[in-house]
N, C-alpha and C positions, 0 to 999 in steps of 0.2 A: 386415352392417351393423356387426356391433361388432366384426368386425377392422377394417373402417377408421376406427373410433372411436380404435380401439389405438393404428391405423399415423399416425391425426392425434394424438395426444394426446405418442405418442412423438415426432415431427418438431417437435411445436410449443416441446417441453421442449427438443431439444437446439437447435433455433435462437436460440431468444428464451433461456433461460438460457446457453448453452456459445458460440454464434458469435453474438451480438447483445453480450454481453457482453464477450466477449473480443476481436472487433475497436472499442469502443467505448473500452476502455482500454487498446488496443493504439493505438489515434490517442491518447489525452492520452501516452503513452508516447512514443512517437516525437516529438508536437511539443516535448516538454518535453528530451529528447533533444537538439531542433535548436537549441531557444533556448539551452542551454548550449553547445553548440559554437556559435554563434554569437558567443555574449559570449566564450568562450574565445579565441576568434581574435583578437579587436580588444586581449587584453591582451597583458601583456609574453611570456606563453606564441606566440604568433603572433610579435609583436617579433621576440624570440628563438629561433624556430625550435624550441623544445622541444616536440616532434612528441607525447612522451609524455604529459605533463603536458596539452596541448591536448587531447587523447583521453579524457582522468581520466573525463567523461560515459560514451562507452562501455565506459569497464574499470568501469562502478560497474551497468551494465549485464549484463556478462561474469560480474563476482562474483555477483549476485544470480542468476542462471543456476546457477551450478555449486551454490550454495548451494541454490537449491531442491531442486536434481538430489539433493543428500546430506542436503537434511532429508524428504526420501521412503524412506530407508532406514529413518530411527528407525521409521516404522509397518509397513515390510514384514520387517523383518531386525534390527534392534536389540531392539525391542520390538514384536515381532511382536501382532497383531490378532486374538484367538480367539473373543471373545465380543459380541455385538451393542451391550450395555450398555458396553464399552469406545470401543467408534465415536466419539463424541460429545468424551469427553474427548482422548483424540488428537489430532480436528481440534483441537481448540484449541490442543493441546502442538506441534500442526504449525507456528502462529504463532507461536507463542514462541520457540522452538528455532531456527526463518528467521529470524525479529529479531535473537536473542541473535550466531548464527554470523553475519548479515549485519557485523553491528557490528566482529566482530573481522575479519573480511574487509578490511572498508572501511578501518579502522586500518591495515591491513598495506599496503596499496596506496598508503594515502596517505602514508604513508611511503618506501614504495620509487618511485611515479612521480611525485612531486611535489619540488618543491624547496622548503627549508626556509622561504622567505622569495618574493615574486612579489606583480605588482602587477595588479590589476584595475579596468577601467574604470568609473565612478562618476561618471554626468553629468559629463563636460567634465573631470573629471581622475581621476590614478593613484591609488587605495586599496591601502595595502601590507596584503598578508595570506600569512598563516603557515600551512603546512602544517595544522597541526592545529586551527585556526581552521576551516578547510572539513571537515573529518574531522569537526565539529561538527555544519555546517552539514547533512552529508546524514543524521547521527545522530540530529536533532531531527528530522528530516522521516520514518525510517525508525520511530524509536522515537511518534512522534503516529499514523502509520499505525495501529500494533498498536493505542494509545487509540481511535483514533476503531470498530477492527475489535470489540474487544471491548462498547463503549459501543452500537453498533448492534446486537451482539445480544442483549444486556439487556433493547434496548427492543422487540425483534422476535420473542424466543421463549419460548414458550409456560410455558417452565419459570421464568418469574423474574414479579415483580408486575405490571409495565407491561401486557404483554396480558393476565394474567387478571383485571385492574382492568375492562380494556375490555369484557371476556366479562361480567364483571358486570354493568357497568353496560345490557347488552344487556337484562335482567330488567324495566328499567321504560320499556323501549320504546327507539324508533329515534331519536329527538332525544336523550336523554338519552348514547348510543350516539353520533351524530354530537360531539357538542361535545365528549365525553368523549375523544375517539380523538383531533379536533384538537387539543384543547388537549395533550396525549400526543405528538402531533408537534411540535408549536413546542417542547415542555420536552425533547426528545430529542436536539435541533441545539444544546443549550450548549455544552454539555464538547468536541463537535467544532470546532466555531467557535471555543471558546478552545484548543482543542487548534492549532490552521491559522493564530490570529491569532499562539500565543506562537511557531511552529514560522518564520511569516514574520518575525517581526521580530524572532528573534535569529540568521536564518539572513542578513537585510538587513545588521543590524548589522555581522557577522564578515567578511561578502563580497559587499556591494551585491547587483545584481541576476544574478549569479550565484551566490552563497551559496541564494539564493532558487530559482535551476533547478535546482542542484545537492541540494535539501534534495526538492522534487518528483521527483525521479529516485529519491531514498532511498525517499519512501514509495512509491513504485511498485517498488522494486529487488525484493520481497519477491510482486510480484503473480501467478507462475507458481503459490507454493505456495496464495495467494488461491483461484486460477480452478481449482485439482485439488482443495479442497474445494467448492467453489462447485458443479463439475462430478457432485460425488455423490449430490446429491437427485436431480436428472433421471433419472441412471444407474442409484442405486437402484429410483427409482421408475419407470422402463420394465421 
């Protein structure tokens, strides 16, 4: 009876955390993918047959790829991993490090597939936008990602006040306990929500509504190094 406690305890971990997860942001990935090539096509990049520049979506796709592939190195071979108590900090330096090399990635790209100057569609007419206008646009979406990654787990793990407020307030019973934990969740969703609001409307500003697909492809660009930390509690703990 308690290896199949085991053999359920482990299946249920790597489904619902590792392939519940991962094909769930793999569909916002892919639609956010099509809606930029979508708008990409109807502008002067389609016009014009600039096969490159139309593709910018999945080179920012391809970056974020290689980029996680080399920020896997810093924990296995850079700064190798010896002690348990080091675990913890890594992951985090894992985000960092994928943001920081995503940024100069995206910079180099957008540079060499994009043309200096192009125009995009914006209800009913041409918005002129610049190279580095969109370099922005996926910057603000790649750089809120890490905000909104770090602000989650502040209010999610055990080492910082938010949940040991909650474990407290556990002391003088299960109402005190409910209201305590809600009211912890509504005050948890600011900094994101303003993190999404200022990420959409300076990515709308720079490049209509592809500034805006393009800026969602950013903060997913980084989601490989996400789901190989994401994938370690399970793993550990089978």
């Amino acid at each position: 009876l308690l290896c199949i406690q085991v053999i359920a305890d482990n299946v249920g971990d790597n489904v619902g955390d590792i392939a519940g997860m991962g094909s769930d942001l793999f569909g916002s990935y892919a639609e956010a993918s099509c809606a930029a090539l979508v708008v990409a096509s109807i502008s002067s990049f389609g016009i014009n047959h600039e096969f490159t520049a139309m593709l910018f979506p999945l080179i920012i796709s391809s970056v974020g790829l290689l980029v996680c592939l080399l920020t896997t190195l810093f924990a296995t071979d850079f700064f190798e991993i010896k002690l348990v108590k080091e675990i913890e900090p890594a992951l985090k330096k894992q985000l960092v490090i994928s943001t920081v090399l995503m940024t100069v990635g995206i910079a180099i790209v957008s540079w060499i597939a994009l043309p200096s100057t192009f125009t995009i569609f914006n209800f009913g007419e041409q918005k002129v936008v610049k190279n580095w206008q969109l370099f922005l646009c996926v910057s603000v979406g790649l750089w809120a990602g890490l905000i909104i990654g770090f602000v989650t787990e502040y209010y999610t793990s055990n080492a910082y006040s938010p949940v040991q407020d909650v474990a407290d307030s556990c002391r003088t019973g299960a109402a005190t306990n409910v209201i305590f934990g809600l009211a912890l969740g509504y005050k948890s969703v600011i900094i994101p929500i303003f993190a999404i609001a200022i990420s959409i409307f300076v990515s709308f500003s720079f490049a209509a509504m592809y500034g805006v697909a393009v800026a969602a492809l950013g903060m997913l660009s980084t989601i490989a190094t996400g789901l190989a930390i994401d994938a370690y509690g399970p793993i550990s703990d089978n």
